[in-house]
Each structure stands twice: as C-alpha cells, then as structure tokens.
C-alpha positions in Angstrom: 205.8 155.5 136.4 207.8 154.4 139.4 206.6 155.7 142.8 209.1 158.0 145.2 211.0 155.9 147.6 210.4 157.7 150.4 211.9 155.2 153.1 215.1 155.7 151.5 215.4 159.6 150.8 214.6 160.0 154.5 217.1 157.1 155.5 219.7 159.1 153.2 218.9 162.5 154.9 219.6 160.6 158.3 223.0 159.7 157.4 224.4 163.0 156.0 222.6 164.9 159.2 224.6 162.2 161.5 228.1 162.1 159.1 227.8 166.3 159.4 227.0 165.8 163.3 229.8 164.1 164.4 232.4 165.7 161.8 231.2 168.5 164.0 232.0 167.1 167.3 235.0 165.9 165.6 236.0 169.1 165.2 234.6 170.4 168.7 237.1 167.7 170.4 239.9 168.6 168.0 239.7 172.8 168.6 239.4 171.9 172.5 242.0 169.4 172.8 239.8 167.4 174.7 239.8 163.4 174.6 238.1 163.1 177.7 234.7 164.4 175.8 231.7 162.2 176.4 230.4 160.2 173.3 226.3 161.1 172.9 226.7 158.9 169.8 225.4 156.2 171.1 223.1 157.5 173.0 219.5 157.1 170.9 216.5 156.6 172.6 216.3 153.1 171.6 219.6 152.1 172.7 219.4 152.6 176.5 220.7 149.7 178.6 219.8 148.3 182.3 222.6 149.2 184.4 224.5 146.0 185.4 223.9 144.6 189.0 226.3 142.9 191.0 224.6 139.9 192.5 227.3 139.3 195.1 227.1 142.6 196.8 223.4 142.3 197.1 221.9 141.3 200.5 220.4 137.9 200.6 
C-alpha cells in the first residue's frame, strides 16, 4: 500500500489558500479603484531584506 504524501497535500492546500487570497485582494483593489494599494504578497516572514545603505552619505 502506498503511504499518504503528506508534503504534497499540504503544499496543495498552500497554493489554493494563496490563489483564493490574492483573487481576493484582486477583487478588493478592483471594487476600490485603487492602484496605489500596497502589495503584502511578498511580504513572508522569510523574505525580509536589509534596507540598502548608502555608503557615500555615511560619515567617515
């Protein structure tokens, strides 16, 4: 008997619950008329950047 792929359903549970989420805020911008909305997509946890520095302002 094969064993559940568990790895995968959840992977596939991910993806509709993120498709449905931004249909949603789709839909949100389109019903607001709003195109200056801010995009939370690609905001994960994991995906946070260092904030660029500008060496030629800094003091020596």
């Amino acid at each position: 008997m094969a064993r559940q792929n568990y790895g995968f359903e959840k992977r596939q549970r991910e993806l509709k619950k993120n498709k449905k989420k931004e249909e949603k805020r789709q839909k949100k911008l389109e019903r607001n008329g709003s195109a200056d909305a801010p995009d939370n997509e690609h905001d994960a946890p994991g995906d946070a950047q260092a904030p660029a520095t500008d060496e030629q302002d800094t003091p020596s």
